[in-house]
SEKENU-255560 format. One record per residue (C-alpha): residue number from 0; residue in three letters; z, x negated, y. Coordinates in steps of 0.001 Angstrom, whole numbers. Example, Ala and Ser with C-alpha at 12.3 -4.5 7.8 and 13.67 -1.06 7.14 Angstrom:
num 0	residuo ala	up 7800	east -12300	north -4500
num 1	residuo ser	up 7140	east -13670	north -1060
***
This chain:
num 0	residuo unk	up 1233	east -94402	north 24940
num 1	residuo unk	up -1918	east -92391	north 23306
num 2	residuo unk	up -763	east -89761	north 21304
num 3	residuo unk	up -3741	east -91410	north 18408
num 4	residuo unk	up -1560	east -94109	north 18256
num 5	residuo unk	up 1427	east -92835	north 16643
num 6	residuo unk	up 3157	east -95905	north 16935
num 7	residuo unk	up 6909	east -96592	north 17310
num 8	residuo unk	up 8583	east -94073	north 19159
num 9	residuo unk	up 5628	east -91580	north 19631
num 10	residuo unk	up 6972	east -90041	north 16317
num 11	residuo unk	up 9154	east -88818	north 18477
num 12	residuo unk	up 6821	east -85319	north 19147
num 13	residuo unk	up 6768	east -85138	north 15731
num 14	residuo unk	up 10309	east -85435	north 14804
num 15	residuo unk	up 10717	east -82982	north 17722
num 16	residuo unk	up 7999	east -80394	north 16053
num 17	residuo unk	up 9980	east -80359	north 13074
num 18	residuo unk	up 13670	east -80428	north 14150
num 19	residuo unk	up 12753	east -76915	north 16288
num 20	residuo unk	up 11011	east -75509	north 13175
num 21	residuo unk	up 14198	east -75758	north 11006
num 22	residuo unk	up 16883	east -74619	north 13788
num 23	residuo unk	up 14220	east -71603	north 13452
num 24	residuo unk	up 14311	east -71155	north 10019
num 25	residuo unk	up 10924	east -72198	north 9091
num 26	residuo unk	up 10179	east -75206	north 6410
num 27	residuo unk	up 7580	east -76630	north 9032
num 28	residuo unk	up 6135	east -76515	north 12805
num 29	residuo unk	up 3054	east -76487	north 13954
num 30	residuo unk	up 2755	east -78369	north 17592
num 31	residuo unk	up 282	east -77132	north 20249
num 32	residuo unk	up -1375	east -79888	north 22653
num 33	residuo unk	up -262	east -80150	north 26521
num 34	residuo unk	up -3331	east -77063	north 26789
num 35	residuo unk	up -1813	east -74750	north 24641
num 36	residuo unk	up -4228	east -75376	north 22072
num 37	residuo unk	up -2961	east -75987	north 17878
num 38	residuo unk	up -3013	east -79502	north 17374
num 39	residuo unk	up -1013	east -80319	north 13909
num 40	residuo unk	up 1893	east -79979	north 11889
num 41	residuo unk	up 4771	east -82209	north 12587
num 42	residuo unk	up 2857	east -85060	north 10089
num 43	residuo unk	up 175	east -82993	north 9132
num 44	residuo unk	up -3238	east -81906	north 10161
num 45	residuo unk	up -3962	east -78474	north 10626
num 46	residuo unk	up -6800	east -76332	north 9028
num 47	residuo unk	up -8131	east -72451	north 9602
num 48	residuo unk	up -10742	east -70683	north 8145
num 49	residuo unk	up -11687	east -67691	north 9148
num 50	residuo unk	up -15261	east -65682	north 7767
num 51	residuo unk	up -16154	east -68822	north 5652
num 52	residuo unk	up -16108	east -71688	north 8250
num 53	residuo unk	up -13030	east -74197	north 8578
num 54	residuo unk	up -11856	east -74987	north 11943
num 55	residuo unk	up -9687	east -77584	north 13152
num 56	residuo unk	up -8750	east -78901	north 16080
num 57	residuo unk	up -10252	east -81983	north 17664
num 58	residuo unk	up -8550	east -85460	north 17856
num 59	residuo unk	up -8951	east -84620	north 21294
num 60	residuo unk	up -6016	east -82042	north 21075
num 61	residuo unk	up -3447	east -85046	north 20560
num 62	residuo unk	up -4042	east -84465	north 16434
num 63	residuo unk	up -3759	east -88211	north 14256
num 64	residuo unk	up -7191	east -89065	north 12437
num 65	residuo unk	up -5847	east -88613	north 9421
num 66	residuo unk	up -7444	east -90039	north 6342
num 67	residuo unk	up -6961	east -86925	north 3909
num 68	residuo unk	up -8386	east -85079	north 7243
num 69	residuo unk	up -11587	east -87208	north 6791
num 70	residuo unk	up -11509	east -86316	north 3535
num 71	residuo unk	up -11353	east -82846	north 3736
num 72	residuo unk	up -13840	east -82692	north 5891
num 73	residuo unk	up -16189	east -85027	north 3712
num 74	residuo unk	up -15605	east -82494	north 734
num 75	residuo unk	up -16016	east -78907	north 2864
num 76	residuo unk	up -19519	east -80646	north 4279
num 77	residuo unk	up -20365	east -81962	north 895
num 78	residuo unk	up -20073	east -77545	north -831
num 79	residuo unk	up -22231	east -76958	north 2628
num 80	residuo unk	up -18859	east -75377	north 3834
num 81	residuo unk	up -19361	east -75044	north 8216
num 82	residuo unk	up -16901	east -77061	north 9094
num 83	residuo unk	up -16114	east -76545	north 13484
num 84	residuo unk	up -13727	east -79078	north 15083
num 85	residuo unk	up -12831	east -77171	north 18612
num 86	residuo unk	up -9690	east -76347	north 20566
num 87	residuo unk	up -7933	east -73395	north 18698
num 88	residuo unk	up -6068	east -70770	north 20231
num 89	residuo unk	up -2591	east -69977	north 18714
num 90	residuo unk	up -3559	east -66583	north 18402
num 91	residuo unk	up -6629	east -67942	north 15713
num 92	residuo unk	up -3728	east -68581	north 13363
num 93	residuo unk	up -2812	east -65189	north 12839
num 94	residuo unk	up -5918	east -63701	north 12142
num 95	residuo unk	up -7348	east -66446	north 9933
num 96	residuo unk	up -8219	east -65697	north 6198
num 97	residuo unk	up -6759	east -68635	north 4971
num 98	residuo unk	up -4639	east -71826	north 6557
num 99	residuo unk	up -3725	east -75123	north 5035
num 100	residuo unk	up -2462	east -78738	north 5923
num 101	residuo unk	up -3704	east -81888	north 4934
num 102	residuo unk	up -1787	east -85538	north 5387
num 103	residuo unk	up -1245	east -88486	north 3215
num 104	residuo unk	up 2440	east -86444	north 1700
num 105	residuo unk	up 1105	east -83258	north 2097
num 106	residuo unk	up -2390	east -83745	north 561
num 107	residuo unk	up -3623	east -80355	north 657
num 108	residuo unk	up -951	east -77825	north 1304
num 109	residuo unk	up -1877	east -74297	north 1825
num 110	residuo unk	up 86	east -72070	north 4736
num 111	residuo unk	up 1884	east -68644	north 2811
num 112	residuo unk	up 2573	east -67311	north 6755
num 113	residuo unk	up 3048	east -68340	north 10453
num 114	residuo unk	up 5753	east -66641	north 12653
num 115	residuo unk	up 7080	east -64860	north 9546
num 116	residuo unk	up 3396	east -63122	north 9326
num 117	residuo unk	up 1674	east -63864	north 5901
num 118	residuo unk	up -1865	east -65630	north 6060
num 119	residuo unk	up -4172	east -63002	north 4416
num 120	residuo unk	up -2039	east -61561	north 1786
num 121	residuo unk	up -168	east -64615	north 1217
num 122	residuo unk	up -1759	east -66474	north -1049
num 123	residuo unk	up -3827	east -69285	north -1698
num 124	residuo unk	up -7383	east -68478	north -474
num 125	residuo unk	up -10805	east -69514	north -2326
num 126	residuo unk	up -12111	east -72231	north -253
num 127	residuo unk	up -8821	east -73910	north -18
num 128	residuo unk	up -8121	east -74053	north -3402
num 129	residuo unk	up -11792	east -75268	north -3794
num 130	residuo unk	up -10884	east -78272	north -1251
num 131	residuo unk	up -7902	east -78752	north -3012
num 132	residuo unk	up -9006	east -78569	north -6864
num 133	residuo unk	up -11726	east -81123	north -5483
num 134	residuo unk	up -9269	east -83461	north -3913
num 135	residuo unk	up -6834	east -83553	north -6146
num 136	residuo unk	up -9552	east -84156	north -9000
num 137	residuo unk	up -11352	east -87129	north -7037
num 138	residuo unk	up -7651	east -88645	north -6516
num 139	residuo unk	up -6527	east -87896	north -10399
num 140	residuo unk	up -9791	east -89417	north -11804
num 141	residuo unk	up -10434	east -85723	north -13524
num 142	residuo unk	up -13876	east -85815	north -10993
num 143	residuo unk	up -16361	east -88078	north -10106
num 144	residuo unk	up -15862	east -90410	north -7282
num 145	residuo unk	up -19126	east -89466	north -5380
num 146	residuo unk	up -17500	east -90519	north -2175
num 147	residuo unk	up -16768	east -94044	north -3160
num 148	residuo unk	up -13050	east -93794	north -2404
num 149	residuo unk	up -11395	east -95450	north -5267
num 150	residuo unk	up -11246	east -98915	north -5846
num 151	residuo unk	up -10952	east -99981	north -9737
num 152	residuo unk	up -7450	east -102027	north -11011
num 153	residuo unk	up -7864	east -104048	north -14218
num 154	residuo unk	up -4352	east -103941	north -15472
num 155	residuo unk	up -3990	east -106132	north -18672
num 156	residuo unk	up -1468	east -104165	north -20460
num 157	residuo unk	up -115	east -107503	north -22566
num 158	residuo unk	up 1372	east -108819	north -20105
num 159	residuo unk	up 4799	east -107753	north -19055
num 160	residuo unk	up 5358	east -106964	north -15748
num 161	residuo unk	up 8309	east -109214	north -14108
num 162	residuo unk	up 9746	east -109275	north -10675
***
């Protein structure tokens, strides 16, 4: 089965990503692709930036097309951020300025370290927290909708809501 599918059982890599991370002591994996090359979290997609440009790998590298990923992306391009999806070596991680997942529970999560070695100095970076302060207004209401990704409910608050 396609790994885009993640379908049925073909959770199962990602079930495996994160039951490894914890028997290592880590809150969550990241997977690599049958290359070598990052390919996402264990239900999140995986970002890097590193001198101003965001990189992240390809669907090609066995990553879900994740909505909040096309989001993400629509946002970076949107502040003229270079955005470069490409296979990513593991060894990108560690010298990346700042490193953050994206999914529909994780929204926009920023990485503190990888392999017990801080991102940066450990803290959320500017362009991340840009990306996120921009998602998380669009989805809140707090910013304009300029992507056209809300859709309106008229609730009539008289009536009562009965199940």
């Amino acid at each position: 089965m396609p790994s885009l599918a993640k379908s049925g059982a073909n959770y199962m890599n990602s079930q495996l990503i994160r039951m490894e991370a914890e028997a290592n002591g880590y809150v969550e994996g990241i997977g690599l692709d049958v290359n070598g090359y990052l390919s996402e979290g264990s239900g999140e997609n995986l970002f890097l930036i590193r001198n101003g440009v965001i990189y992240t790998p390809p669907l090609a590298n066995a990553a879900l097309s994740g909505i909040t990923r096309d989001s993400v992306l629509t946002i970076a391009r949107h502040f003229g951020i270079p955005v470069v999806e490409q296979s990513l070596p593991r060894e990108l991680i560690y010298i990346s300025d700042e490193v953050f997942f994206t999914g529909t529970a994780a929204e926009v999560t920023p990485i503190r370290s990888v392999d017990r070695i801080l991102v940066a100095d450990g803290n959320v970076g500017p362009i991340t927290r840009q990306l996120a302060d921009e998602f998380f207004g669009i989805a809140n209401g707090l910013k304009p909708d300029r992507f056209g990704w809300l859709t309106p409910v008229n609730v009539n608050t008289e009536q009562p809501v009965t199940v």
